[in-house]
C-alpha positions, 0 to 999 in steps of 0.5 A, a space after each residue: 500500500 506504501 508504494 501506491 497510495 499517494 497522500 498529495 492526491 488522497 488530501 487533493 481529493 478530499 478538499 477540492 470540489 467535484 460533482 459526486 457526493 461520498 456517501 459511507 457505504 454507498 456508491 458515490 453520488 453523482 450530482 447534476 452538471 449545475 450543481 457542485 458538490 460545496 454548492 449542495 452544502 450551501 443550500 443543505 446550510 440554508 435548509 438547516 438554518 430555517 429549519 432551526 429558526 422556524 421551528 427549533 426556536 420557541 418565540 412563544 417562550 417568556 424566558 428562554 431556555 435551553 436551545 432558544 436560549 443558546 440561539 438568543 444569546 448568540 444574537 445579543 451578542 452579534 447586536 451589542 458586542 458587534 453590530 452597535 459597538 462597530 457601526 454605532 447605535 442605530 445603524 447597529 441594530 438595522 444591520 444586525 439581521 444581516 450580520 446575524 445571518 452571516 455569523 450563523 451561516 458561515 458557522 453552520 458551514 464551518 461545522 458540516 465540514 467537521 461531519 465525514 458526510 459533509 464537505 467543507 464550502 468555507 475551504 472554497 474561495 469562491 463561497 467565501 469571496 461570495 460572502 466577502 462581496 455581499 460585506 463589498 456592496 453594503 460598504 459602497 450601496 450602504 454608504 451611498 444610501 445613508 450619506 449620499 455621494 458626497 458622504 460616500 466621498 468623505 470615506 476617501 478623503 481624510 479630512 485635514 489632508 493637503 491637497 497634494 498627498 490627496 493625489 496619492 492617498 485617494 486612489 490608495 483608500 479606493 484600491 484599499 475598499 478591495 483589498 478588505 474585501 479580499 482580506 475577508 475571502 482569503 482569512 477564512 477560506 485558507 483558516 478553513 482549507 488549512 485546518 483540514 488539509 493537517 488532519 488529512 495529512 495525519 490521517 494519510 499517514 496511517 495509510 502510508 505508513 500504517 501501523 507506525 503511523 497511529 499516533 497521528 491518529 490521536 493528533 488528527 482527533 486532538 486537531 479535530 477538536 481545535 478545528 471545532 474552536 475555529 469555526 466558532 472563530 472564524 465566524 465571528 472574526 468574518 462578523 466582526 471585520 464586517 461590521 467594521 469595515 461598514 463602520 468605517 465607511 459609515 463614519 469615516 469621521 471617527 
């Protein structure tokens, strides 16, 4: 098995996206030409978070308990820790369901790719510049419709800054509104890709080098449980550097 397993391409395999879904103990899926296999997680995500707000959620409760409680402390937390603190009271709370939903999506995603069943979408840059370009277009949309033009301009313009070094700083903050777009995309997509290539690689190696390799086994478990961590973290991180890139084009001011 040495000579014929191939760790590059068993890892390769397993992160990059395809039209077949692997199911344990089944033949592989073979899914449509229009739909990939990290854009059937998407919308398995989006199933899962309406499922849960729609019914696993209980509005009829007075005091929240158990999971209702879970889920309303998570919100509280994204609305006064995130949304207020980074984008001021009133634009805070008006924007709070759009970071609640990128929070809660981009965890359940980072968790389903933690399932052997699932596949990892946050480890493809294409969902995560998705989600970055929604951040890109309540920063230039949103600022255009709460400050109009000239506000939008302001965002640009520092003020108190001579007219000569205008020249080069202008063009440096526009090509800087996209290089936090891209910040975004590639903070989450290469945390996600990373952490589940080491546990691939110490998985592989059981494979390559069997039974000498088995303690790699517990450092893949060890790593596992890490990885739980840093889908609640790279979530929030996503949450938080979305709402203050917003705030800073909102109130350039401060």
């Amino acid at each position: 098995m040495s000579h014929s397993f191939n760790l590059e391409k068993y890892i390769l395999h397993h992160m990059q996206d395809s039209h077949q879904w692997h199911l344990p103990f089944l033949p592989p899926l073979q899914l449509p030409s229009f739909l990939s296999l990290h854009g059937l997680m998407v919308i398995i995500a989006v199933i899962v978070l309406i499922t849960i707000f729609c019914f696993g959620y209980d509005k009829k409760v007075r005091v929240p308990r158990r999971f209702t409680n879970l889920l309303e402390l998570l919100v509280i937390f994204i609305r006064d820790e995130v949304a207020i603190k980074s984008i001021g009271e009133q634009d805070g709370r008006r924007l709070t369901p759009f970071l609640c939903t990128m929070f809660f999506f981009i965890l359940t995603l980072n968790l389903m790719g933690l399932i052997p069943v699932f596949s990892t979408a946050t480890a493809n840059p294409n969902v995560t510049g998705a989600l970055a370009f929604f951040t890109l277009c309540f920063m230039i949309f949103g600022t255009l419709y709460k400050n109009g033009f000239k506000g939008f301009q302001k965002a640009f313009i520092p003020a108190g800054v001579p007219r000569g070094i205008l020249i080069l700083l202008v063009p440096i903050e526009v090509f800087g509104l996209f290089i936090k777009t891209c910040a975004l995309m590639i903070r989450l997509f290469a945390n996600m890709l990373a952490g589940h290539m080491v546990i691939l690689a110490m998985l592989g190696l059981v494979l390559l080098l069997g039974v000498a390799a088995l303690p790699s086994v517990l450092l893949a478990v060890c790593v596992g449980v890490l990885e739980v961590f840093i889908a609640f973290l790279q979530a929030y991180i996503f949450t938080l550097l979305t709402a203050v890139f917003i705030g800073q084009m909102y109130h350039p001011q401060h």
